[in-house]
N, C-alpha and C positions, 0 to 999 in steps of 0.2 A: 523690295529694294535689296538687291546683293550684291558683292563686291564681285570684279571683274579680271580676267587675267590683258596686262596691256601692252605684252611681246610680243611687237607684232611681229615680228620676222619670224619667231618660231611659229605663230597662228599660221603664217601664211603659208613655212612650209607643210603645216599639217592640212592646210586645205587643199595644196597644191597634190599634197597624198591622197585625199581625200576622192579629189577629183578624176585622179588617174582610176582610184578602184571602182569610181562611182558612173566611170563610163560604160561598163560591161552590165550595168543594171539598166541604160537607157535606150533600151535596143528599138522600144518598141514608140521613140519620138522619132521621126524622119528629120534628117540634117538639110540646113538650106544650104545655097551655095555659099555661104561663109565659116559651113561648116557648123553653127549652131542648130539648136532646136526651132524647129518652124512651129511659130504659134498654133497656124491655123490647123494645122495636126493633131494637139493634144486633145485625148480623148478623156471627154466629157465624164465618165464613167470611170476613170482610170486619170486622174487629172493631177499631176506632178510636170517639175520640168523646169525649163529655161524658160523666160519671155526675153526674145532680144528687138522684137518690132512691133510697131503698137498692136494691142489687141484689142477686140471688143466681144463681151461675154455675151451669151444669148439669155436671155428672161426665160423663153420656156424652157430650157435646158436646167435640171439640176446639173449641178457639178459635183461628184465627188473626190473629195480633196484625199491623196491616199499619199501624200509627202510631201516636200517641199516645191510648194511655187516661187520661184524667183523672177521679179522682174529688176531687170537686166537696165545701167547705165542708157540712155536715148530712147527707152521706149516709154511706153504707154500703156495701163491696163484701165480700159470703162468695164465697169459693168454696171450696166441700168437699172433703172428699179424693179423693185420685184425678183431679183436674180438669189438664188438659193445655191449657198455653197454649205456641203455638208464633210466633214473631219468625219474619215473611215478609218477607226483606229481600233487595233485590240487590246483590250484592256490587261491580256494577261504578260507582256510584254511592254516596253520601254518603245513602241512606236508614235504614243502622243507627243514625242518630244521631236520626232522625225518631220514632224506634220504641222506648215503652218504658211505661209502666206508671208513675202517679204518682200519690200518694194527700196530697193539699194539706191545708195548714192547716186543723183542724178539721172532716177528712175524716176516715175512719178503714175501715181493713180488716182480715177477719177471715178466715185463712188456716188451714182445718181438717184439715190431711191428719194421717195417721195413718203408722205404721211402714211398714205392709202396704200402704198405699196413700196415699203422698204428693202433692204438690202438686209440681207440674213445669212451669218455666216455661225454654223453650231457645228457640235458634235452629235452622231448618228446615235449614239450611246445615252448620252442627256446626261451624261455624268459630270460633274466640274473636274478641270484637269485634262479632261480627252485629248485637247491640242496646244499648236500655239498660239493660236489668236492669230492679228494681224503686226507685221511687223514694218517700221518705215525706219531708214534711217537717212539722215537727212548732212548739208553741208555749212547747217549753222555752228553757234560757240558751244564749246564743253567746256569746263573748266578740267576737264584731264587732256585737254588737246587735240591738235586734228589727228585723222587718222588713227584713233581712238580704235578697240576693236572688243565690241559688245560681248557682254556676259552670257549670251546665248550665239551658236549658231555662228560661231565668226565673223559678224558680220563690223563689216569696217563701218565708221561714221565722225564725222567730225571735220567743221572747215575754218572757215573763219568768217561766213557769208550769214551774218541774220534775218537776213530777207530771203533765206534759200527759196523756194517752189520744188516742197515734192506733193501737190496736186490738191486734189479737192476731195470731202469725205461729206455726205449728205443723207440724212436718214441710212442710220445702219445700225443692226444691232445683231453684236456678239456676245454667244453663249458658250459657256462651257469650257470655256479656254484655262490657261494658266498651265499649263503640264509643267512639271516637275524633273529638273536634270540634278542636283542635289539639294544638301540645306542652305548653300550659299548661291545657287543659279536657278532661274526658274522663267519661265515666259509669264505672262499679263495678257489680257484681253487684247489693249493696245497698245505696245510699246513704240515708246515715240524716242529715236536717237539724234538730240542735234538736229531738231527737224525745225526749220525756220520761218518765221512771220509773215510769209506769204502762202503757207498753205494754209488752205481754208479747210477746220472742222467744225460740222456744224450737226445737232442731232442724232445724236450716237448713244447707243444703251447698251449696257456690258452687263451682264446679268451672270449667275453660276459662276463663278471665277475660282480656279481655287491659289491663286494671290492676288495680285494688285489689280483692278479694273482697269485705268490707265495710270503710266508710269510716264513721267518725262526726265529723258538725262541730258539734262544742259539742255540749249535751244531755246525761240524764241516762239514758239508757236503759242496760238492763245486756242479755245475749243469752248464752245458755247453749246448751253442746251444739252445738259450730258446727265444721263440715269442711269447710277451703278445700283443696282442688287445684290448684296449677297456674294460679294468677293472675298474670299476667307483671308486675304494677308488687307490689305488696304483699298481701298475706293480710290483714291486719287494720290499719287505718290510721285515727288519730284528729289532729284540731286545735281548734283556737275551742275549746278547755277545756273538753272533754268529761270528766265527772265521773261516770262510769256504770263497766260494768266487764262481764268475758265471764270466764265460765267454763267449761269443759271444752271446749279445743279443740286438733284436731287437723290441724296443714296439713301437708301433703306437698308439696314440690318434685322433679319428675323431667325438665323438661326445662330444658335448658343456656339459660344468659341470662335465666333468672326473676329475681324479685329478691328481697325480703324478706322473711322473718316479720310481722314490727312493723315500724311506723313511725310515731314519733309525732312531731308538729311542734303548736310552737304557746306557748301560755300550758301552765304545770303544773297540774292542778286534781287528781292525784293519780290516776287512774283506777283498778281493782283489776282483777290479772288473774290467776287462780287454775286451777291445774291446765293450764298449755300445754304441748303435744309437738307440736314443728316437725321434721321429717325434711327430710332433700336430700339426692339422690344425684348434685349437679351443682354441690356447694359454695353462693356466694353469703353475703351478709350474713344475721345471723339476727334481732337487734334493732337497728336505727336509730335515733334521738333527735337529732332537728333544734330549735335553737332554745336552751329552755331545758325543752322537755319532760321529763314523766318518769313513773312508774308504782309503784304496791306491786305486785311479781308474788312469787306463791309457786307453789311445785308446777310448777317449771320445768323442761323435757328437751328439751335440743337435742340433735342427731345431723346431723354431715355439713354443716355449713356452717364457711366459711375463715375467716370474723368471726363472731364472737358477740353484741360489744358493738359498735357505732359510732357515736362521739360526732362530730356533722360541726360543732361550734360552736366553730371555735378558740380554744383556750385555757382552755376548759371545764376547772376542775379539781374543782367543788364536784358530785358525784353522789350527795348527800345526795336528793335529789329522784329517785331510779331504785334502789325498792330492791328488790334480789334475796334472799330466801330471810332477810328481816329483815337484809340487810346492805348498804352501799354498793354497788353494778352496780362489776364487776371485768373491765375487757377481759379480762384475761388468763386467764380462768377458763375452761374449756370448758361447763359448766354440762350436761354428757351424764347426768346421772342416769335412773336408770329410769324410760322413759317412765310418763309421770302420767294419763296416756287412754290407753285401750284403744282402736285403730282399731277393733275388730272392733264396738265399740258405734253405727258408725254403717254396719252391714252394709244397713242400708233402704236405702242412698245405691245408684239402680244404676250400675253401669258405673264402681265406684267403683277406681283402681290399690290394690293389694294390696303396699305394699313397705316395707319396714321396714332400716334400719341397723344393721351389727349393734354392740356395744357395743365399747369397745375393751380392757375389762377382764369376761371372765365368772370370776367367784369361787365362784358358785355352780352346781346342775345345771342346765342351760338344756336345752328340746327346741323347736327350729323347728320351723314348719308349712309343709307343703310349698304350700300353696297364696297363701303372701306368697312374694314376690320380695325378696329379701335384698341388699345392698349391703352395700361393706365400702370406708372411706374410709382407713383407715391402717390397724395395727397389731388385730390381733384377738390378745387373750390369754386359752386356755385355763388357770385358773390351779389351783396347789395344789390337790387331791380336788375337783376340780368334774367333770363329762362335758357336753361339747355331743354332744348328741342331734340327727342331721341326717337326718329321714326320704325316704325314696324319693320322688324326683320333683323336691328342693329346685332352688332355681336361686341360685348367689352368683356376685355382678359386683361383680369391684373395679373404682372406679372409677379410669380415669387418662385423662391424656390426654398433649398436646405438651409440658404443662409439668409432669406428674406426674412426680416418683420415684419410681419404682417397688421401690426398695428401702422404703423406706415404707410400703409396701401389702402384708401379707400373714396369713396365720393361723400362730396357734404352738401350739400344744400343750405345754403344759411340764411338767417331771419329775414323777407324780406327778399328773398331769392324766389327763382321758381323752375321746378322739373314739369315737359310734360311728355311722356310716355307713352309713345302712341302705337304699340303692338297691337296685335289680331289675333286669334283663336290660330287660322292659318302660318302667319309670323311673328310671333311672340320677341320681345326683347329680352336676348340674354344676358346676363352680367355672373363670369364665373373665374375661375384663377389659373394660370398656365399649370399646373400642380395638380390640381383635382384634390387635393385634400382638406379635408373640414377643417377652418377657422386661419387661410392660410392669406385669409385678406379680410379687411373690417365692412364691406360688404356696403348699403347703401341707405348714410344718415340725412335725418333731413330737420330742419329746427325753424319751429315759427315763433309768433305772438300768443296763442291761446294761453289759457289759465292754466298753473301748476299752485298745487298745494304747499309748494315751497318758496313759493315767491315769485320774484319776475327779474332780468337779468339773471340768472343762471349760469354756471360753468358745466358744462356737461360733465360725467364721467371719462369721456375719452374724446381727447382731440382737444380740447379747453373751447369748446365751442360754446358760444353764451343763446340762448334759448328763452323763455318764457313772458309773455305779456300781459293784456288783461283783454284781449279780443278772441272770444271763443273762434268766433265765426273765419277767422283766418286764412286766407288762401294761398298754399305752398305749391299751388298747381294740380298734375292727374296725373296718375300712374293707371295703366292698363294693358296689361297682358305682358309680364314683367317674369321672367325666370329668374331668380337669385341661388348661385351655389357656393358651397363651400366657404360660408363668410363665418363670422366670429370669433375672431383673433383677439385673443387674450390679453390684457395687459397685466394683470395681477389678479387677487382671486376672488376683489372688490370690483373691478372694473374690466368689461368685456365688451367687445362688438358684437353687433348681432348680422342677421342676416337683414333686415330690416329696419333700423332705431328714428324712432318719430318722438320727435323732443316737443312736447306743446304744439302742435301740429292741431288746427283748425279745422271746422267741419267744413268753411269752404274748401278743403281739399278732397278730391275724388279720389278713390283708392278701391282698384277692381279689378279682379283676374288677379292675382299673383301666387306663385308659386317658389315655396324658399325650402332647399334643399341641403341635406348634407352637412348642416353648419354644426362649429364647435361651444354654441354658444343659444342663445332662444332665437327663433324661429322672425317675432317681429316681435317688438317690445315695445308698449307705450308710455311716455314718461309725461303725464298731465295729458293735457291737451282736450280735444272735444273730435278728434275727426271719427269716419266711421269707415271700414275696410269691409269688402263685400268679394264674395268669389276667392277664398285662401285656401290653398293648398302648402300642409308641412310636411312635409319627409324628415323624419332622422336629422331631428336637430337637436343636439345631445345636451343642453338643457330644459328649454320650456318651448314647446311649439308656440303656445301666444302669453305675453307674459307683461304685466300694468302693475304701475305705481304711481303716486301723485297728482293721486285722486281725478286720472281721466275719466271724463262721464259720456264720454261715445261708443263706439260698440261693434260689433264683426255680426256678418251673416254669410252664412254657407261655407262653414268650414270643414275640410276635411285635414285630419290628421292622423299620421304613421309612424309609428315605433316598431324596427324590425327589429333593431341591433341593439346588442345588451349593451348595459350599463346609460340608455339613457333616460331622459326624465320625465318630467310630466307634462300632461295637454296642455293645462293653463296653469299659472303662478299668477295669481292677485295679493300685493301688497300695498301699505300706508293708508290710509285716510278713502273711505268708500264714495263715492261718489253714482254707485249706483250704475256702470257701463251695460249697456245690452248686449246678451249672447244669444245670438238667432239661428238655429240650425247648424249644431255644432255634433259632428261625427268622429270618435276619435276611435284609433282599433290600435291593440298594442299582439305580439308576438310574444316578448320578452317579463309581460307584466308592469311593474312601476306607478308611478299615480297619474291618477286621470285628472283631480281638481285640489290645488294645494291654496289654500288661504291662509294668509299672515298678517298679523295684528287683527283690524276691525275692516278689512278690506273684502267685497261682495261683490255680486253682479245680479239681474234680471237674467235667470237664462231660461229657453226655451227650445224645443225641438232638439233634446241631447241625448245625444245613443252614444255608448260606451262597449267598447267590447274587450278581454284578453288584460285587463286592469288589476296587479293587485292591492291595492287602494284604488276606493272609488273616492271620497274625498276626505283632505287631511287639511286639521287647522290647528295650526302650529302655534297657537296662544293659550295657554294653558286657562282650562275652566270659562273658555269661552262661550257662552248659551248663543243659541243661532235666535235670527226671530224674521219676521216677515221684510222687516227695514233693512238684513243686510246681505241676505243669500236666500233666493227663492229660484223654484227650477221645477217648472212646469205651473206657474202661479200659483206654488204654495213654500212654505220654508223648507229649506235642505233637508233631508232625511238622510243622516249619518249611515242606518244600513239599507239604502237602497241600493240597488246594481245600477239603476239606471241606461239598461241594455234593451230599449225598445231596437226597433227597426232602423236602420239608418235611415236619418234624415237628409242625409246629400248626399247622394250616388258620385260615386268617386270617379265615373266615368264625364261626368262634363268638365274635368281636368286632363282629357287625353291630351290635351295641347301641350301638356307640363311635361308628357311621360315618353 
């Protein structure tokens, strides 16, 4: 939204100039007898001009758009569905701004595509910016008046007529639009001027933008079923007292520096906005309100953006005029309810991102589809008898960056909850961070009933999650073929996330296939519990690959574990109260050296089938004058042996983790 010049007499001299120099570029349109451009002449391949009498576009014909189409006061532009108009613009020059599609005053167009076969109007380039999109200007109210003359392109617009008719807009989707004429003017996917409540839009998707998706100035037009992606100034933007309204619409934000959902500036005239779902997976503002604007919205779902509300009119206290959900607009409210559109309804849209947030409370059974890409901006809570359901092939990326906390960012599972994890060898499910860096998200907690040597009710170390019961046998559900990277975020030098954290976690929990990568913190950590994890792969997890306390007595088989990168730590860390856990085919190979087996206090395990290589400690027990005996660390069915190497043969070939690599 930019400010506009609104002289008109001098616009009109400079278009009247305009026009005289612009006739010696038109040589190659044939004049009808009126002296204008004859439709049926303009060449398809070379497609600029005048419309002064109805026309109708061909479907098999692409078009390329190489400048301005104007359609012309009394006529008519159909183009059917399926019809391909392509913006032939050079990038290294100021011709996006030349190039764009404009349907004037008491002109009207009628845009017939269908689900199967929509209307598509992009740039040849696929850049955002390339052109101008589509432009209508229509003979409703402005509040700057009639005969108003737009911020772009000179175009006149403005009546006194709410019920204008400039046409019909039906499955259509525009890309790449937005071109740039300075910091104060700029074109929109669809710019709508004073365009009035008898044109019908319906299903339109504005994708690549590089400002506003659609923009309305003044006018009463309403527009249903609308998908903005990725418009770098705003998704929906209204001023000049726009009294219309949009329902069901769905905008997705995914790259970093976009900017708004809404942004309304201007006089309030009320607008009605029903059923929006705004996603971000790169934060950003989600409603704006410049001025003294304002809106009735119901049927509101944000997800993923840092503001919700922004009031930018200092000292703004009266938000009687911005009502949410029948009530005063409340910055402080997150406003995340369940999304109110279903993306999947605008599946016609091609090449459309598939990504969705996940909520930060699931109460109930949820199942992800593996074919969205999933985002997680804080705190994901499993809660009370709910199950997330996360099928083979899922992808989740928390977001963070230089300024994220990463303690902030993670999934919990809680008592009485349930994960089930249903990856394949083939499609593994991955959970990693938009960042790639170790400990830049707290990675994936999960807390049952089983027994803890510290009691029952528990506060965790992180997150205040309460954990512990007196039912070994517990069921928190199945993880199976599960990629974790980049997790364990630090809270202080007591308290850390892991890549994995199982709080009293039960043997009825199945846990197979996993692979935990890259983390700034252990590998999978168990705190009590009885369950048992099978198929573990660690990489370079820069405190302990597998790491117990509180006196868990269940156990790991086939692990393989990797230390490339200096300074980190050891295979396994066993601390507190012994409880005797099984270690069954446990391979660990270091590059750097460090310890292979650290024990603290009277803490032990049953281990068996353990090959160690590249180690400088093989095992260290940090209790001074400790005597080993058969009851609390045996490793190969007999008591530890302080100077064995313990470098047999690898017991698990670290190739039936290709699926991890």
């Amino acid at each position: 939204m930019k400010n506009k010049t609104k002289n008109l007499y001098l616009v009109l001299f400079a278009m009247f100039a305009l026009g005289i120099t612009s006739c010696s570029n038109n040589d190659d349109f044939p004049l009808d007898d009126d002296g204008g451009e004859n439709p049926e002449e303009l060449d398809p391949s070379n497609w600029q001009g005048t419309i002064e009498d109805d026309l109708t576009l061909d479907a098999t014909e692409t078009y390329n758009l190489s400048g301005v189409i104007s359609v012309e006061a009394g006529a008519t532009l159909t183009i059917p569905a399926g019809t391909q108009i392509v913006a032939d613009t050079d990038d290294d020059d100021d011709s996006s701004t030349n190039v764009y599609i404009v349907v004037q005053q008491g002109a009207m167009i009628d845009i017939q595509g269908t689900s199967s076969a929509p209307v598509v109007m992009s740039a040849a380039s696929g850049n955002s910016g390339s052109w101008g999109g589509l432009i209508i200007a229509g003979n409703a109210v402005t509040t700057e008046g009639p005969n108003s003359v737009a911020e772009v392109g000179g175009i006149v617009y403005g009546g006194s007529n709410a019920e204008d008719n400039s046409g019909s807009i039906n499955y259509l989707v525009i890309e790449d639009a937005g071109a740039q004429i300075n910091s104060e003017s700029q074109f929109n996917g669809l710019s709508l001027y004073a365009v009035g409540s008898a044109t019908t839009i319906n299903n339109v998707a504005i994708n690549n933008g590089a400002d506003d998706g659609v923009e309305f100035f003044g006018g009463s037009v309403s527009a249903t079923n609308l998908y903005l992606e990725n418009n770098e100034d705003d998704a929906v933007d209204w001023t000049e007292g726009w009294d219309g309204g949009v329902e069901n619409v769905y905008v997705l934000h995914t790259i970093e520096n976009f900017s708004t959902a809404i942004e309304a500036d201007g006089q309030n005239n009320m607008p009605t906005i029903t059923n929006f779902t705004a996603v971000s997976t790169t934060g950003g503002i989600a409603l704006q309100f410049k001025a003294l604007s304002g809106a009735t919205i119901t049927g509101l779902s944000l997800s993923g953006y840092d503001t919700t509300v922004d009031i930018t009119e200092t000292g703004r206290t009266d938000l009687s005029g911005i009502q949410i959900e029948g009530a005063d607009a409340d910055a402080d409210l997150d406003y995340n309810a369940e999304a109110t559109v279903d993306a999947t309804m605008f599946d016609w849209v091609g090449n459309r991102a598939n990504v969705a947030v996940l909520p930060g409370t699931i109460d109930s059974d949820m199942s992800l589809n593996a074919s969205t890409m999933y985002v997680i901006n804080g705190v994901v809570s499993v809660e009370n008898e709910a199950t997330l359901t996360i099928p083979a092939g899922t992808h989740i990326t928390a977001r963070t960056d230089e300024d994220t906390d990463g303690t902030s960012v993670y999934i919990v599972v809680q008592r009485n909850a349930m994960i089930d994890i249903q990856g394949t060898a083939e499609n593994p499910v991955v959970m990693n961070s938009t960042s790639g860096s170790a400990g830049s998200w707290g990675g994936l907690v999960i807390a049952g009933n089983a027994v803890s040597t510290d009691g029952v009710n528990l506060i965790a170390e992180v997150g205040g999650i309460v954990y512990g019961g007196d039912d070994p046998t517990d069921d928190s559900g199945s993880i199976s073929y599960l990629i974790l990277s980049d997790a364990g975020a630090s809270i202080n030098a007591e308290s850390q996330y892991n890549g994995l954290s199982l709080y009293t976690v039960g043997s009825g929990t199945t846990i197979d296939n996993v692979a935990i990568l890259n983390g700034a913190d252990d590998g999978v950590e168990f705190f009590g519990g009885s369950v048992f994890a099978t198929n573990l792969y660690l990489e370079n997890n820069e405190d302990d690959a597998v790491d117990w306390t509180e006196g868990w007595d269940g156990g790991v088989e086939n692990v393989y574990v990797s230390h490339t990168i200096e300074n980190f730590s050891t295979a396994i860390e066993a601390d507190g109260p012994n409880n005797m856990p099984t270690i069954k085919n446990f391979t660990a190979v270091s590059t750097t050296g460090g310890i292979a087996l650290q024990f603290k206090k009277q803490s032990g395990a049953v281990i068996e089938g353990l090959s160690l290589s590249g180690y400088a400690t093989i095992i260290d027990l940090t209790e001074d004058g400790r005597t080993l005996a058969a009851t609390d660390i045996t490793i190969e069915g007999v008591v530890a042996d302080l100077n064995a190497a313990y470098d047999a043969a690898a017991t698990v070939d670290v190739s039936i983790f290709d699926w991890a690599m």
